[in-house]
N, C-alpha and C positions, 0 to 999 in steps of 0.2 A: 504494500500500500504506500501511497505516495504522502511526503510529511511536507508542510509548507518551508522550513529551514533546509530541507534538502533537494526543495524541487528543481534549483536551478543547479545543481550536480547532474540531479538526474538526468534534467533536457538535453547536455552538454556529453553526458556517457549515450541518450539514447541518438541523439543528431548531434556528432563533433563537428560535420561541417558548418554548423551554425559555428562554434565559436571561430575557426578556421576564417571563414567567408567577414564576420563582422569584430574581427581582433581590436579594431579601431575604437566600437561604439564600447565592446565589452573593458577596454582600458580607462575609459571616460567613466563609465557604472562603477567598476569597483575604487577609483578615485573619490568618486562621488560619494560613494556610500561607506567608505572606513570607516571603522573605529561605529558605526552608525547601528540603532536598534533594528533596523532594514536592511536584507542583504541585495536589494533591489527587484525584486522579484517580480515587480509590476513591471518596471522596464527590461528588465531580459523578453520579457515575453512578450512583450508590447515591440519593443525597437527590435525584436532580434528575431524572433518566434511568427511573430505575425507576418513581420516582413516575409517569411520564407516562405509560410503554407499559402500567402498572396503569390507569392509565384510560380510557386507549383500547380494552384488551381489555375491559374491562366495562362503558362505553359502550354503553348502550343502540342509538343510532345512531352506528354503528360509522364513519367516515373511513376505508375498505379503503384508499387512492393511500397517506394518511399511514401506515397498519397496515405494510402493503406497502413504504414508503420505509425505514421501520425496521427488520423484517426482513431486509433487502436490505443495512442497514446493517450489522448484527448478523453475517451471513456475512461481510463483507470482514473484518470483528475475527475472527473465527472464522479465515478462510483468510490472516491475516497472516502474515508471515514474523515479526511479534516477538512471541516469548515471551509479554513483558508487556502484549502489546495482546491476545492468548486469552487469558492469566489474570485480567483483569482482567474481561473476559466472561462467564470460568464464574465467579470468584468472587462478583462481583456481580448480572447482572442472570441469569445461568440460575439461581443458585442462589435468587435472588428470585420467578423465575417458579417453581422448585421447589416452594417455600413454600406457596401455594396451590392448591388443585385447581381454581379455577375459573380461574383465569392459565392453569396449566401445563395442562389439557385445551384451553384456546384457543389457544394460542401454539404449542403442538407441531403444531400443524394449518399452522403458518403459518411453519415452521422452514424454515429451505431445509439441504442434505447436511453441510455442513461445521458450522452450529451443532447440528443434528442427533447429528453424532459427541462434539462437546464435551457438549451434556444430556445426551447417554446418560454420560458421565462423571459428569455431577452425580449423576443418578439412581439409580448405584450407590454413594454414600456418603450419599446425604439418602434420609432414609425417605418412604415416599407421603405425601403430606401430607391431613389430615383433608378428610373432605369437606365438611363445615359451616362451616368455618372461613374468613372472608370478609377480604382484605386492605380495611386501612385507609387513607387518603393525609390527608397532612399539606396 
């Protein structure tokens, strides 16, 4: 089961090319965050996590194994027993995948039951998102 203090270990052993690819932002987060009661968990996942599964879904030539390893990941934070390992879920990447129509139409295709229940949470406080409207990545 996944613990909030160790999640951004986990992300990092379950996708290293995430720290690999964004060495940059991840040196800026733990500057940021020393000596701090937060080990940044919102923005690993936010500036690092989100960015990635945005590209993967609109990814012309789509990586289904990699699509699929994350989704897979995305239910164990869902079916966590802590608190702050789902909030940390909807508040960042569902409510990311929210954002846009072309994320949140390919991603709900690929949700498995338990993140399923937390975006239908999202869903009822974020409004449909435009359909024009094309995520950007840093």
């Amino acid at each position: 089961m996944y613990s909030y203090p160790e999640i951004v270990h986990t992300l990092f052993m379950e996708f290293p090319e995430i720290s690999e690819k964004y060495a940059e932002e991840i040196v800026w987060i733990k500057d940021t965050f020393q000596d701090q009661e937060s080990d940044g968990q919102t923005l690993y996942f936010d500036r690092c996590f989100c960015d990635y599964i945005g590209r993967m879904l609109v990814n012309e030539y789509q990586d289904n194994i990699k699509i699929r390893k994350v989704f897979a990941f995305l239910e164990k934070m869902a079916a966590s027993e802590d608190i702050e390992v789902r909030n940390l879920l909807q508040v960042t990447v569902l409510e990311y995948l929210r954002s846009y129509y072309l994320l949140q139409s390919k991603s709900e295709k690929l949700m498995l039951p338990e993140t399923k229940k937390l975006f239908g949470i999202v869903k009822s406080y974020l409004q449909e998102p435009a359909k024009d409207d094309s995520p950007c990545f840093s």
